[in-house]
C-alpha positions in Angstrom: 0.0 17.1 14.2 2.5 14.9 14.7 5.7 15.5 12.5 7.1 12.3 10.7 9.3 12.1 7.0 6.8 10.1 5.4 5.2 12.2 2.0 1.9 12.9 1.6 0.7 11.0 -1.7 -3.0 10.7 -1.4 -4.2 13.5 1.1 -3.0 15.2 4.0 -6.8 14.7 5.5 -5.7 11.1 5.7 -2.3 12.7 8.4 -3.4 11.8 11.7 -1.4 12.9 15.1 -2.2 9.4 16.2 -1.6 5.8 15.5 -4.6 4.6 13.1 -5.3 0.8 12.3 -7.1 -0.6 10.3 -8.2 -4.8 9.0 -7.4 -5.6 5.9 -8.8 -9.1 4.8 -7.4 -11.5 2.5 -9.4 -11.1 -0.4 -7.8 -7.8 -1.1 -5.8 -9.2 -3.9 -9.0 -10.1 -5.7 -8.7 -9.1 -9.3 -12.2 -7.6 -10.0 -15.2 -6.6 -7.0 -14.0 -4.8 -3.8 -14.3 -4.3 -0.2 -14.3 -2.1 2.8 -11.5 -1.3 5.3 -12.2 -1.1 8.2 -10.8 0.4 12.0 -10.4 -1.9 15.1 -14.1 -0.8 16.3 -15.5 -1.9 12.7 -16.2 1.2 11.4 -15.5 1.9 7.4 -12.3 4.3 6.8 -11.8 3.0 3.5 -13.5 1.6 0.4 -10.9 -0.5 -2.5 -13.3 -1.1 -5.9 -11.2 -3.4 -7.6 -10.2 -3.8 -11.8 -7.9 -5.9 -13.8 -5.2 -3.4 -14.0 -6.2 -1.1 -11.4 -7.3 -0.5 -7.8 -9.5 2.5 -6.8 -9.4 4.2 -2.9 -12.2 5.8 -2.0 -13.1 7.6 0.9 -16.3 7.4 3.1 -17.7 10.1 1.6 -18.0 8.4 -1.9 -15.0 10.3 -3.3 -12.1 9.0 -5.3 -9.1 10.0 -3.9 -6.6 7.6 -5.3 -5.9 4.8 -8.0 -3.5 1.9 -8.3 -2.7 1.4 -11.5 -0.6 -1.2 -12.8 2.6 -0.4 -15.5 2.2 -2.0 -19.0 5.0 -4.0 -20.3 7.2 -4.0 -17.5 9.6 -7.0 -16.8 9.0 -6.4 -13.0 5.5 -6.1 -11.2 5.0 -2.3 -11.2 2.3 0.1 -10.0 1.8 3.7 -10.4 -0.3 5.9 -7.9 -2.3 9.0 -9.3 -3.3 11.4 -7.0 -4.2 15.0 -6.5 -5.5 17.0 -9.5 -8.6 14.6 -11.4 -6.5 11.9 -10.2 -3.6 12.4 -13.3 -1.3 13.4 -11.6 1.8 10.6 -10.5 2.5 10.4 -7.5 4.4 7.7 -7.0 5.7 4.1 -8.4 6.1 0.6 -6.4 8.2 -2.0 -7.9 8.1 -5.0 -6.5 11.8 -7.2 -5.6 12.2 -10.8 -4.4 14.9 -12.6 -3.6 14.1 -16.4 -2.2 11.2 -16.4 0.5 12.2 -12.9 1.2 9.8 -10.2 -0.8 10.6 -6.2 -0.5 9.0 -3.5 -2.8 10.8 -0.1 -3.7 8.8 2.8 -3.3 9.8 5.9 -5.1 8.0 9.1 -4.5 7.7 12.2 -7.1 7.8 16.0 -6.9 5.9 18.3 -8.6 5.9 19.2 -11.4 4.3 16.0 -11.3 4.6 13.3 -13.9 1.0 12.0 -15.9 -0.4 9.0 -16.8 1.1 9.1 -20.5 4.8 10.2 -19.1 7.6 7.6 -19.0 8.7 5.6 -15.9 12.4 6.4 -15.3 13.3 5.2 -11.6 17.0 3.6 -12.5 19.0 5.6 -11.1 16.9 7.0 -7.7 17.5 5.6 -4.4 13.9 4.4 -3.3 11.7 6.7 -1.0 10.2 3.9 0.6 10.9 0.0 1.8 8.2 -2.2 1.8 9.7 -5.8 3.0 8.9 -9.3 4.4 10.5 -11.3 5.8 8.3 -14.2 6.4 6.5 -15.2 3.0 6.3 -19.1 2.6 6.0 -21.7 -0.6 2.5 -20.3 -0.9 2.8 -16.6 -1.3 1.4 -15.9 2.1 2.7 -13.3 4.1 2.3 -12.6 7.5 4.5 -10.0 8.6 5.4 -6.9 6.4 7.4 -3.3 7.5 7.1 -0.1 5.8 10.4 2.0 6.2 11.9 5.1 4.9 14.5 4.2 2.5 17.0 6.1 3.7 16.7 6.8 7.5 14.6 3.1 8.2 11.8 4.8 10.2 9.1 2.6 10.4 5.6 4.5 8.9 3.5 1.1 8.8 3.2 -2.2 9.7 1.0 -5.3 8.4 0.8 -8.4 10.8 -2.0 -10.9 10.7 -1.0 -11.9 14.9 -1.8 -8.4 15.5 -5.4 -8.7 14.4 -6.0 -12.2 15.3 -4.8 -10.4 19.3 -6.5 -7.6 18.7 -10.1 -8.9 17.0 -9.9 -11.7 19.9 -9.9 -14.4 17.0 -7.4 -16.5 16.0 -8.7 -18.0 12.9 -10.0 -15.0 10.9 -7.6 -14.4 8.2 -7.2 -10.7 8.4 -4.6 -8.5 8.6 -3.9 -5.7 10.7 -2.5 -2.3 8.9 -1.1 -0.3 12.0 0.1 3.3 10.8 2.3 5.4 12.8 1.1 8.8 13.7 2.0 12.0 10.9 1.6 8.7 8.1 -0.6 9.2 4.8 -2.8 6.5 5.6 -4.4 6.5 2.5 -0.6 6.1 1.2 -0.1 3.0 3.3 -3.6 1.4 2.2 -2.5 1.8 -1.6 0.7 0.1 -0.5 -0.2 -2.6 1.2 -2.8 -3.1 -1.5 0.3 -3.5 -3.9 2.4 -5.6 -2.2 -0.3 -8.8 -1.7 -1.1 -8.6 -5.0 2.2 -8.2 -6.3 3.8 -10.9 -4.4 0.7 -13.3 -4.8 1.3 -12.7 -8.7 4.9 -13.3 -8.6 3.9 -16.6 -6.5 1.9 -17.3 -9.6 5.3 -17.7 -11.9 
């Protein structure tokens, strides 16, 4: 397996020792409904069910293996993930940062003992986990290019790029993105945040 710093979050099943990408299409932000994710080749890795507040990642198999969930009463767009153990356990919390055109996302990952649903958020004073930033979001909220980094060391885990899948799906007018994870990455991990980060900076577009 290839070795990289990235946590696991939502499964090491979802750890592969090679680079795995996968479309994402626009309507991902969608507030209630879903759709399927699916590889270069079109075959399904990934099903999103969508809910007001929350965002649901299911496997092929037809087994929940992650939620989005978003904070209540928070003066910044935040999301919790629950993972592991009937899904209650925290796993980690995105909180989404903008600054002019340019949008970035903390990501900050927990240990066990892990927190629960019902357990406070307290993420002042930690030094984020994980970068999720763009540089290249226009008047309309619509990104095109987005990295995923280690906070600390900047080693990249993910990328998002809609040239990438217009190059490699031979199209350039679908509007679909391409979610390219780096070998030893929790791909389920990297699903849940790109998930986040369109509809957190589509919402913030919104203000």
């Amino acid at each position: 397996m290839a070795k990289s710093s990235c946590p696991v979050v939502v499964g090491n099943e979802f750890c592969f020792d090679h680079e795995v990408q996968l479309q994402m299409k626009e309507e991902w932000w969608t507030a209630y409904g879903g759709f399927t994710i699916k590889d270069v080749h079109g075959r399904d890795f990934f099903e999103i069910r969508n809910h007001l507040l929350s965002h649901e990642l299911f496997d092929m198999n037809g087994r929940k293996v992650a939620e989005l969930v978003r904070k209540k009463f928070s003066w910044r767009i935040t999301f919790h993930i629950y993972s592991g153990f009937e899904l209650i356990q925290r796993r980690a919390t995105l909180h989404l940062r903008h600054f002019e055109f340019r949008k970035k996302a903390h990501v900050y990952i927990y240990q066990p003992p892990y927190a629960t649903r019902d357990d406070p958020t307290d993420i002042d004073n930690l030094e984020p986990d994980m970068i999720i930033k763009s540089e290249n979001v226009n008047f309309f909220s619509l990104i095109s290019e987005v990295k995923m980094f280690n906070g600390q060391t900047e080693e990249e885990y993910a990328d998002i790029s809609k040239e990438k899948a217009q190059q490699a799906l031979g199209d350039t007018t679908i509007q679909t993105y391409l979610l390219t994870v780096k070998p030893g990455v929790d791909v389920g991990l990297m699903c849940m945040c790109a998930v986040f980060f369109n509809i957190a900076v589509k919402q913030e577009g919104r203000k």
